[in-house]
C-alpha positions as CSV (number, residue, x, y, z in Angstrom):
1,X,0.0,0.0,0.0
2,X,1.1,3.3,-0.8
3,X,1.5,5.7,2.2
4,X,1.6,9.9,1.7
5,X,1.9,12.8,4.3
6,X,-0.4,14.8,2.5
7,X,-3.2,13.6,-0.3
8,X,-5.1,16.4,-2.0
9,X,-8.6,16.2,-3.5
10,X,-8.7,18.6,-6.3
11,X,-7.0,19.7,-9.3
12,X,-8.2,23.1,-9.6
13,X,-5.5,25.5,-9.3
14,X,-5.8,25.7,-5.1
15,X,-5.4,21.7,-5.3
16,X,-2.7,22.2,-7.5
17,X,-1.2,24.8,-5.5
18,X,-0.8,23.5,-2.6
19,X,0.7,20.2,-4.1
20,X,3.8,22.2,-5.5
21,X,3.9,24.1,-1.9
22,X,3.7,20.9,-0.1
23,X,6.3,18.6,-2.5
24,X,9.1,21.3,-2.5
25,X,8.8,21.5,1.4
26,X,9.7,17.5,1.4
27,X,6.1,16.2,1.7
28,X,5.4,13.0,0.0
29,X,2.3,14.3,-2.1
30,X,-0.9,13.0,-3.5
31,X,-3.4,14.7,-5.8
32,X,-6.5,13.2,-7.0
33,X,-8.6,15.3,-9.8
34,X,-11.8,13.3,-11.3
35,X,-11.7,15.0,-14.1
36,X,-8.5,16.6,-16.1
37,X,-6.9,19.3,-14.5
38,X,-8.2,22.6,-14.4
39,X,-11.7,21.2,-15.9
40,X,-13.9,23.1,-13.2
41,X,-13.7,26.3,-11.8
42,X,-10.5,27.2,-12.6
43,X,-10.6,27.1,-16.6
44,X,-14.0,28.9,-16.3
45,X,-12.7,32.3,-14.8
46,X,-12.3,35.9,-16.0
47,X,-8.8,35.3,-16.7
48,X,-7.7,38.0,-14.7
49,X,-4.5,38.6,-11.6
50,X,-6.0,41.6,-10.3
51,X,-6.7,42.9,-6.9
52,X,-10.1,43.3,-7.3
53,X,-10.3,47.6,-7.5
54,X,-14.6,46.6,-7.1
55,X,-13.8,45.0,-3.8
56,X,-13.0,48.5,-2.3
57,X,-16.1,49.2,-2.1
58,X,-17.2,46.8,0.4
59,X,-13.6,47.7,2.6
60,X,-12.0,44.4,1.6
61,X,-8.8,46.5,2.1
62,X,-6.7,43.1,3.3
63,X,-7.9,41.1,0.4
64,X,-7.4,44.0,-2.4
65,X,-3.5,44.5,-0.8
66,X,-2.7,40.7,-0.8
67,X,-4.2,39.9,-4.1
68,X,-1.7,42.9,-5.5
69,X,1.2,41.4,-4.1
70,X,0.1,38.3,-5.6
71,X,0.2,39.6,-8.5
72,X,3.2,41.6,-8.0
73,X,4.7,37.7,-7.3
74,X,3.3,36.5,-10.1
75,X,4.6,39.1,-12.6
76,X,8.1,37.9,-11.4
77,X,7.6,34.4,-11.4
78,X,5.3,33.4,-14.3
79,X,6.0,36.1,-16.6
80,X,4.8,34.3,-19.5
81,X,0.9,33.5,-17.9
82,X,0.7,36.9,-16.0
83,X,1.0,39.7,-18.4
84,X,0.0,43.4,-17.6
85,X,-3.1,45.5,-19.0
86,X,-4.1,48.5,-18.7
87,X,-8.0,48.7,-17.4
88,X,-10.4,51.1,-18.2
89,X,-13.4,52.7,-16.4
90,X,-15.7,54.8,-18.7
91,X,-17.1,57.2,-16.0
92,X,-21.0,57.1,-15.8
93,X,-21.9,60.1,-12.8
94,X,-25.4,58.5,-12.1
95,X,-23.7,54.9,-10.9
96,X,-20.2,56.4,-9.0
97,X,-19.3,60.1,-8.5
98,X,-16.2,61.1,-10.0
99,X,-14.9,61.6,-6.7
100,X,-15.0,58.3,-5.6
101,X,-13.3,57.0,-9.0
102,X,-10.5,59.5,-8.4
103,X,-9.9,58.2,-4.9
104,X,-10.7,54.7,-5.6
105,X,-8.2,54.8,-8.5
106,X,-5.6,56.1,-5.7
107,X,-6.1,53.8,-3.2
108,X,-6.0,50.6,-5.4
109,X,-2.2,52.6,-6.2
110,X,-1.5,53.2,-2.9
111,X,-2.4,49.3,-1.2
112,X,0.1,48.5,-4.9
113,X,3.1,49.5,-3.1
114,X,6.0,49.8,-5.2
115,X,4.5,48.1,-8.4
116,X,6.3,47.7,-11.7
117,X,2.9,48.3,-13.3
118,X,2.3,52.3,-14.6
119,X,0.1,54.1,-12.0
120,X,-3.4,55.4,-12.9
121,X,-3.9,58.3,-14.5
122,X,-7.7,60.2,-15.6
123,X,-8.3,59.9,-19.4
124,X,-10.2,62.6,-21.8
125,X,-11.6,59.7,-23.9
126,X,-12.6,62.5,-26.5
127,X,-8.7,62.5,-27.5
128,X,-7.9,59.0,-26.4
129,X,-7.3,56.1,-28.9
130,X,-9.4,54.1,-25.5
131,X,-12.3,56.3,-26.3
132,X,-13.2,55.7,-30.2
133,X,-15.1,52.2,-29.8
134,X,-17.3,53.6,-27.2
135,X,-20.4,55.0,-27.8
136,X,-19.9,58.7,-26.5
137,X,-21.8,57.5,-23.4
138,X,-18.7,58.6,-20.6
139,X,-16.0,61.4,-22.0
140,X,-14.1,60.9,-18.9
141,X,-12.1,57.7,-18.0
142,X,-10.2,56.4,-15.2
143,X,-7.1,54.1,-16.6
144,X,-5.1,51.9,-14.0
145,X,-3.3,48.2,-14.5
146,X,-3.8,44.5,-13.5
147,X,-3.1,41.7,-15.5
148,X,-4.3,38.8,-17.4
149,X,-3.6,34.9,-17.3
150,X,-4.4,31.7,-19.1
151,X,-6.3,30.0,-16.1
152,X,-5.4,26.4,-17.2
153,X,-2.3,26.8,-18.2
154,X,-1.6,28.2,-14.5
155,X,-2.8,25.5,-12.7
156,X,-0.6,22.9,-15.2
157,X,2.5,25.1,-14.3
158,X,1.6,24.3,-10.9
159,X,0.8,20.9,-11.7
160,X,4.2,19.9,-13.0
161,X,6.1,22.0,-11.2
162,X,4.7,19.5,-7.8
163,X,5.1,15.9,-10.2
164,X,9.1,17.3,-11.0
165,X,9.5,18.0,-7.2
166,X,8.2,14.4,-6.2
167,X,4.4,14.8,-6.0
168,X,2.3,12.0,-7.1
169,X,-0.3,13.9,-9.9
170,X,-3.2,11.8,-11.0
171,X,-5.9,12.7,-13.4
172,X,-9.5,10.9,-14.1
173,X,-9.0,9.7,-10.3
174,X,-12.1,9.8,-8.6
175,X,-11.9,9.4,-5.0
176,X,-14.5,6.6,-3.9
177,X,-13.9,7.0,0.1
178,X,-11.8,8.1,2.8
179,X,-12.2,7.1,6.3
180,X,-9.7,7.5,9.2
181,X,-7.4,4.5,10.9
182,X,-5.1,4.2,13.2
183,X,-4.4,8.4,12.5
184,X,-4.2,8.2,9.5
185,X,-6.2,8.4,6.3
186,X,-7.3,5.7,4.3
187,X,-8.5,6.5,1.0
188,X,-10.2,4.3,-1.7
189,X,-9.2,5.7,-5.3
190,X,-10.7,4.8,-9.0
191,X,-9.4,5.2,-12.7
192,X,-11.5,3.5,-15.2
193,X,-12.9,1.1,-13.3
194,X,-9.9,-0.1,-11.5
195,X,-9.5,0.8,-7.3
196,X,-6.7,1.3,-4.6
197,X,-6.3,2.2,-1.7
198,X,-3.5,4.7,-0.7
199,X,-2.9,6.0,2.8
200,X,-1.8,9.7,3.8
201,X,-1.5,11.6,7.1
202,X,-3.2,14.4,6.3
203,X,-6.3,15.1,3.6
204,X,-6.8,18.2,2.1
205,X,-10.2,19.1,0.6
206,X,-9.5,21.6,-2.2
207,X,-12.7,20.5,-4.4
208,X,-13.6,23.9,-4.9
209,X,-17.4,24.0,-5.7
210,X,-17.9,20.3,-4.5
211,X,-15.8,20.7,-1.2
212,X,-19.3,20.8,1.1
213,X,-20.2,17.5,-1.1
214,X,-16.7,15.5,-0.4
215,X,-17.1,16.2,3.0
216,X,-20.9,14.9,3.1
217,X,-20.7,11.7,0.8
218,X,-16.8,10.9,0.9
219,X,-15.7,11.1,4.1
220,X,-17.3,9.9,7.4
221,X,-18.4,12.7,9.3
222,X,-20.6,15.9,9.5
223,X,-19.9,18.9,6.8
224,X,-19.3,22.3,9.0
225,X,-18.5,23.8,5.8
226,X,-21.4,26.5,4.3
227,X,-20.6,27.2,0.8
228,X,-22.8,29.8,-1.3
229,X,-22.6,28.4,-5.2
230,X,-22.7,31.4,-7.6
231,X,-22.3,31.4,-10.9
232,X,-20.1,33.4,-13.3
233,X,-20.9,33.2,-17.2
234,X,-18.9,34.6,-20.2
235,X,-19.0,35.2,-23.7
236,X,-16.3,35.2,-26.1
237,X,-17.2,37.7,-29.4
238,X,-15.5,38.8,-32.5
239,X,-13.0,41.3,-31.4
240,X,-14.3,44.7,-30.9
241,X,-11.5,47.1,-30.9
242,X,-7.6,46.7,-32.4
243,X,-6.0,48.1,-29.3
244,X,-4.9,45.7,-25.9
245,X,-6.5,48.0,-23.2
246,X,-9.4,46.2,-21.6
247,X,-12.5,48.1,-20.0
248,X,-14.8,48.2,-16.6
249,X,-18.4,48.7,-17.6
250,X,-20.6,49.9,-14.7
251,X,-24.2,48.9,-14.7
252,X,-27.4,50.4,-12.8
253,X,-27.3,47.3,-10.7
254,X,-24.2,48.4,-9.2
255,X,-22.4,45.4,-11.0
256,X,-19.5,45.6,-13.0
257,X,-18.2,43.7,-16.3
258,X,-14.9,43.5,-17.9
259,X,-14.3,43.5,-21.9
260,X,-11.3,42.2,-22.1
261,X,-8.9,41.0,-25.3
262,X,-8.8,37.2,-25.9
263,X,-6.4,36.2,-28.4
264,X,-5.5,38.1,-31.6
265,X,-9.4,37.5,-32.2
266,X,-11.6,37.8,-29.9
267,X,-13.1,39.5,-26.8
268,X,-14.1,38.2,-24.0
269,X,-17.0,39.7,-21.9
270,X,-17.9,39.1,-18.2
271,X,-19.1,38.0,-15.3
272,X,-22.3,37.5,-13.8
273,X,-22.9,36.4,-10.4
274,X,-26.2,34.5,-9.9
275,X,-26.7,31.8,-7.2
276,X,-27.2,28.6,-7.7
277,X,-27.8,24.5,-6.8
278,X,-26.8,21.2,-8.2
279,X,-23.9,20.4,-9.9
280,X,-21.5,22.9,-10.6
281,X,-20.3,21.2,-13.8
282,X,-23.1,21.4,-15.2
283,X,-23.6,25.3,-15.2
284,X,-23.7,27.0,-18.7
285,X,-24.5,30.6,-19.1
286,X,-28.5,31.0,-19.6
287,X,-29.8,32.8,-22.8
288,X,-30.5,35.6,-19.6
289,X,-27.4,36.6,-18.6
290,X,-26.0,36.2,-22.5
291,X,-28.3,38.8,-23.2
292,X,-27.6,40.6,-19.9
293,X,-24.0,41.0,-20.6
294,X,-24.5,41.7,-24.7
295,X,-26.7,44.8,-23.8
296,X,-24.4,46.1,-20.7
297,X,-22.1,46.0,-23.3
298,X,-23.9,47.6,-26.0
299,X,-24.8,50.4,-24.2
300,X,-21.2,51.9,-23.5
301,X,-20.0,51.0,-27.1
302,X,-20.7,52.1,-30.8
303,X,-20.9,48.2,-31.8
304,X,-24.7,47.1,-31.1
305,X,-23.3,43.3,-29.4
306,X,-26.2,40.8,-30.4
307,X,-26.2,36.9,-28.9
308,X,-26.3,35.9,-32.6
309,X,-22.5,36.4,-33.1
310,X,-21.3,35.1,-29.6
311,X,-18.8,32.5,-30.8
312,X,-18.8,30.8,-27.5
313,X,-19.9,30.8,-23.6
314,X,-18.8,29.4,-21.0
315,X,-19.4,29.3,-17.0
316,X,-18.0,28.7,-13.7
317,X,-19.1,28.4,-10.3
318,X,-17.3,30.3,-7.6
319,X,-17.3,28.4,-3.9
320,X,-17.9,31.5,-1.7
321,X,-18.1,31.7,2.0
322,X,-21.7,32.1,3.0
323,X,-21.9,35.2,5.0
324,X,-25.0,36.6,3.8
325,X,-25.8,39.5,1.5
326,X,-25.9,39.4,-2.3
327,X,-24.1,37.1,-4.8
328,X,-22.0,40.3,-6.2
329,X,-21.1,41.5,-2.7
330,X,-20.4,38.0,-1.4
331,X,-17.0,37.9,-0.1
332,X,-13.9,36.8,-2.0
333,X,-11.7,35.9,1.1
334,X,-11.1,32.4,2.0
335,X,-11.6,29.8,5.1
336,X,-9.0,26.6,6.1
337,X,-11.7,24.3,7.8
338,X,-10.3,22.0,10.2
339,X,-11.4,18.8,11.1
340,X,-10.1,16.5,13.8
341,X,-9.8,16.2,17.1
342,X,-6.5,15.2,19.1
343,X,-4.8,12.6,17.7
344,X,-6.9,12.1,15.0
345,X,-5.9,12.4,11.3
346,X,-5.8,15.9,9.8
347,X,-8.7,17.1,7.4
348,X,-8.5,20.6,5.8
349,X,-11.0,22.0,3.5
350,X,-10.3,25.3,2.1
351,X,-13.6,27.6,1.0
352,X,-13.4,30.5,-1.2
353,X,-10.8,32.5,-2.0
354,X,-10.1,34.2,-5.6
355,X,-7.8,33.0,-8.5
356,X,-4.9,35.6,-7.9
357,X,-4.1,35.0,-4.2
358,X,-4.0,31.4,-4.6
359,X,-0.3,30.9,-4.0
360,X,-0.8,33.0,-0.3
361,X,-4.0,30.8,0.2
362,X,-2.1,27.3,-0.7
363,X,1.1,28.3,1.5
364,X,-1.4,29.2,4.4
365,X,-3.0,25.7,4.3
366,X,0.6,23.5,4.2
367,X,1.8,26.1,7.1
368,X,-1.6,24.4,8.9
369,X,0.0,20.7,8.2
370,X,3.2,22.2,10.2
371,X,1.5,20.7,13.3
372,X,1.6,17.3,12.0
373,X,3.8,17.0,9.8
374,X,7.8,17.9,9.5
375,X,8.9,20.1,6.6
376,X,11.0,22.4,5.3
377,X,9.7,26.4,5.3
378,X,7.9,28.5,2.9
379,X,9.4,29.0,-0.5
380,X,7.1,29.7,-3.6
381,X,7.2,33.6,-3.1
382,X,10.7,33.6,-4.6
383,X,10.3,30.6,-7.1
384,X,10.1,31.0,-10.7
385,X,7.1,28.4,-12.1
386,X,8.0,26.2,-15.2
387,X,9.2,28.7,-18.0
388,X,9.0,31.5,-16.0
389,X,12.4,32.2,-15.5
390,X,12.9,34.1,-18.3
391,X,15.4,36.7,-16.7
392,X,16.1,40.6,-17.6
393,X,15.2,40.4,-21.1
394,X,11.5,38.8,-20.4
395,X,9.0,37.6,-22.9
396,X,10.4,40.2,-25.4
397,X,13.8,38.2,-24.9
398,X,11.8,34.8,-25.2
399,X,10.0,36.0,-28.4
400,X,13.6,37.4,-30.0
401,X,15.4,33.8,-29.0
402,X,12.8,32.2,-30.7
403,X,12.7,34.1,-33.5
404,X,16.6,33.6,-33.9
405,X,16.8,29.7,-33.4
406,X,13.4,28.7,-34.6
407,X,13.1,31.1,-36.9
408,X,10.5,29.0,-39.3
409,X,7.8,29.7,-36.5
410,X,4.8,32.2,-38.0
411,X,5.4,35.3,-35.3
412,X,1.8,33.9,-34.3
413,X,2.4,30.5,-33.4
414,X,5.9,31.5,-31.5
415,X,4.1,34.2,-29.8
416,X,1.3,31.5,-28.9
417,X,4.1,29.1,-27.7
418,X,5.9,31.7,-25.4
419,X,3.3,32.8,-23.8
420,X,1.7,28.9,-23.5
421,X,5.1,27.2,-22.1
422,X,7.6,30.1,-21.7
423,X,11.2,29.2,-21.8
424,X,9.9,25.7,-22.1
425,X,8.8,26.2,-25.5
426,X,12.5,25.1,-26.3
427,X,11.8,21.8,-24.6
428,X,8.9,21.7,-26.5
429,X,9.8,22.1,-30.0
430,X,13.3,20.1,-29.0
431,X,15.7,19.7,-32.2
432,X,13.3,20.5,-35.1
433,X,14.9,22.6,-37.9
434,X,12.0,23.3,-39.9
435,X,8.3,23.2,-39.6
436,X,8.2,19.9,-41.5
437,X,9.6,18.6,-38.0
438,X,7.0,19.5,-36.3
439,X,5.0,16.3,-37.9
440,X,1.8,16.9,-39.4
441,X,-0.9,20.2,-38.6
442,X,-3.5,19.2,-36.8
443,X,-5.7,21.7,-35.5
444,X,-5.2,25.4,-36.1
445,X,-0.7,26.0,-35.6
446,X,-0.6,22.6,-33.5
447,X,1.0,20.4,-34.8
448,X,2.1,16.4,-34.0
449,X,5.0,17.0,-32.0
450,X,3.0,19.5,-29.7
451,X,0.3,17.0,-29.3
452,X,2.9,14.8,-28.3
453,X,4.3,16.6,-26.0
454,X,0.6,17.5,-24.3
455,X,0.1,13.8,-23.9
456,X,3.7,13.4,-22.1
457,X,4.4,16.1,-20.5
458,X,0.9,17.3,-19.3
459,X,-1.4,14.9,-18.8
460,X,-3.6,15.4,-21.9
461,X,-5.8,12.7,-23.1
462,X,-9.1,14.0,-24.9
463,X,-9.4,16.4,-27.8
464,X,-11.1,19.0,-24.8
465,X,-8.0,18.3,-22.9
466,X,-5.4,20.2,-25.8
467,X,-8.0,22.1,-27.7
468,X,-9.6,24.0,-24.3
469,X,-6.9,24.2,-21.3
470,X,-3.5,23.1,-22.7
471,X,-4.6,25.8,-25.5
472,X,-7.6,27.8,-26.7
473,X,-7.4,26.7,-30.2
474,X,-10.9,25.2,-29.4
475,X,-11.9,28.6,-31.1
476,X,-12.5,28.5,-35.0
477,X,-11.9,25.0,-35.1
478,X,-14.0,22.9,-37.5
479,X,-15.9,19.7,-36.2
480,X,-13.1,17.9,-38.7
481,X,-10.4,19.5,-36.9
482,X,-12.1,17.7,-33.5
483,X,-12.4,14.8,-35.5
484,X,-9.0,14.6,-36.8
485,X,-7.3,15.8,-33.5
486,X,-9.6,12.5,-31.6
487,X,-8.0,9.9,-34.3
488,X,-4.8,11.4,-34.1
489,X,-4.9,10.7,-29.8
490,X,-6.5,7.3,-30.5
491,X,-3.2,6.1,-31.9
């Protein structure tokens, strides 16, 4: 039988996470994800690092500073999935004062610190190149910067980043039972059919959506945990603008939606927040808030945004602490649930919690294991992910080296790969000379020896797997391309 200090249900990017934090400290780790990683919750997000400039409004001061030095860490440390952008609000005086914008964009500064990221500024979005695809609704405009991410390809950076340190990373693993013995955790695990059991002295719960549900049908014992459920849908549309800003559109609601660049394509569009019950993947976004967020949007620019042309939706559901109050005010901090009494096995769920603090939130829950278990301290802060460590020169340097030693790239599929794998990208495309050594195209600019290396490196095994986390080339692609991508995995 296999024994583990730690075994992790979930392989969302807290699961994930806290794997890499709890293998480089020395832990013998486990992870368990049902699915593939990064197939709930955490592939269904806005795609944003930001500190959350909204969140002042509710004086969620401690959340909006760590989430910026998050980011702040991030920037340095995965400078390929965390690139700046420059947000902006178009100023509507019936929703916020201008006031309160002027000191709400100086605050979010100030809680910054010393960011690399430009400060905000006030725009005149009459003379602004920000200001043509908007309607003429706002002329003023209040600018400041956060940054963007691929979700999924964050939580695989984590992913392999915990196997290469020693963790123990297993996909399409459902987790049938996990009971306590003799202090320790026995858990009963299934792939396709086939069981084990594995042991581990501590069991962390970081099932995001469906932590209240492991607790209450997988392991013996009584759920303390109170989850609220709610619901975040998005829409991806023909690109609206040419330039890479991204905009804050304030509603009468007192919600707020961000239009953001996707691709060389496409924009993205969201988020709702609308509660809701049963299983979270199975949420879609309703023909409701579709139309909800097309007309929010077509009432700030000069493009009327029908449902028609949305080229594709998706939607996640965000495990918030239940605290009362509505689904948009709901809280974004996080919870580490204990459960246990002396000398019993350690469970830890952890509840809530927002995309861009999850490093701070996954070192907080091994620092609970400290009790229980020896290990070495705290070190992702200062720790490059895989193909981060791209020095001085930074993704302009990546691109340039590219460029110079794989030079019969398209500058849109290198760009693609630096920003997908970083200065892995060289381990990636490995000795090829020419294009032709890439193997055949497959689906969009991926070719055979990508695919390949999807399947090897990072645990891909469906067409969904490459096409919608490992890359977004899932957009414009034919029902042959699907086809020919499935027989080219069957083999």
């Amino acid at each position: 039988m296999k024994q583990f200090d730690v075994a992790i249900i979930g392989g969302g990017i807290n699961g994930c996470g806290i794997a890499r934090d709890a293998a480089g400290r020395g832990l013998s780790v486990l992870l368990a994800e049902k699915g593939d990683l990064a197939s709930g919750t955490s592939s269904y997000s806005s795609k944003l690092i930001h500190g959350g400039i909204r969140y002042l409004e509710n004086y969620d001061f401690r959340l909006v500073r760590e989430s910026l030095h998050e980011r702040e860490l991030l920037l340095k440390n995965a400078p390929h999935l965390c690139r700046p952008m420059r947000f902006v609000i178009p100023h509507v005086a019936s929703m916020r004062p201008a006031w309160m914008m002027r000191i709400g964009i100086k605050l979010y500064d100030f809680l910054a610190g010393r960011s690399v990221l430009p400060r905000s500024k006030v725009l005149d979005l009459r003379n602004d190149p920000v200001g043509e695809p908007l309607g003429g609704i706002s002329t003023v405009g209040f600018e400041y910067s956060d940054c963007i991410t691929d979700d999924a390809r964050l939580v695989i950076a984590n992913a392999i980043d915990a196997r290469e340190r020693g963790a123990d990373i297993r996909t399409r693993t459902r987790v049938v039972s996990a009971r306590r013995e003799d202090k320790r955790w026995e858990i009963v695990l299934e792939k396709y059919g086939k069981r084990e059991t594995v042991y581990a002295r501590a069991l962390v719960n970081a099932a995001g959506p469906w932590a209240a549900n492991v607790i209450d049908t997988l392991i013996e014992g009584v759920s303390s945990v109170k989850l609220r459920l709610v619901k975040g849908s998005h829409i991806v549309y023909p690109r609206l603008y040419t330039h890479d800003s991204a905009y804050v559109l304030q509603n009468d609601d007192r919600r707020v939606i961000f239009v953001v660049p996707f691709g060389e394509k496409h924009t993205l569009i969201g988020t709702t927040d609308v509660e809701t019950s049963g299983d979270p993947g199975d949420a879609i976004a309703s023909p409701e808030e579709i139309r909800y967020l097309c007309d929010l949007a077509s009432s700030f620019f000069k493009t009327s945004i029908e449902p028609a042309r949305v080229v594709w939706t998706f939607a996640g559901v965000r495990p918030l602490i239940d605290a009362g109050g509505t689904a948009s005010t709901a809280t974004r901090e996080y919870e580490i649930v204990s459960g246990g009494g002396q000398g019993e096995a350690l469970l830890l769920s952890l509840i809530g919690g927002k995309l861009t603090a999850f490093r701070a939130m996954s070192e907080d829950v091994v620092n609970r294991l400290n009790d229980t278990l020896e290990m070495r301290k705290a070190w992702t802060a200062d720790e490059p992910l895989p193909g981060g460590d791209l020095g001085e020169r930074g993704l302009d340097g990546l691109l340039a080296d590219l460029a110079h030693q794989h030079g019969y790239l398209s500058p849109s599929t290198a760009r693609r790969l630096a920003l997908a794998y970083g200065g892995r990208a060289f381990k990636m495309l490995g000795d090829a000379k020419n294009v032709e050594d890439l193997g055949p195209r497959l689906v969009g600019d991926l070719r055979q020896r990508e695919l390949d290396y999807l399947r090897e490196h990072e645990w891909a095994e469906t067409a969904e797997d490459v096409l919608w986390r490992r890359t977004k080339l899932g957009l414009g692609a034919s029902e042959a391309d699907f086809a020919a991508l499935k027989v080219a995995m069957s083999k």
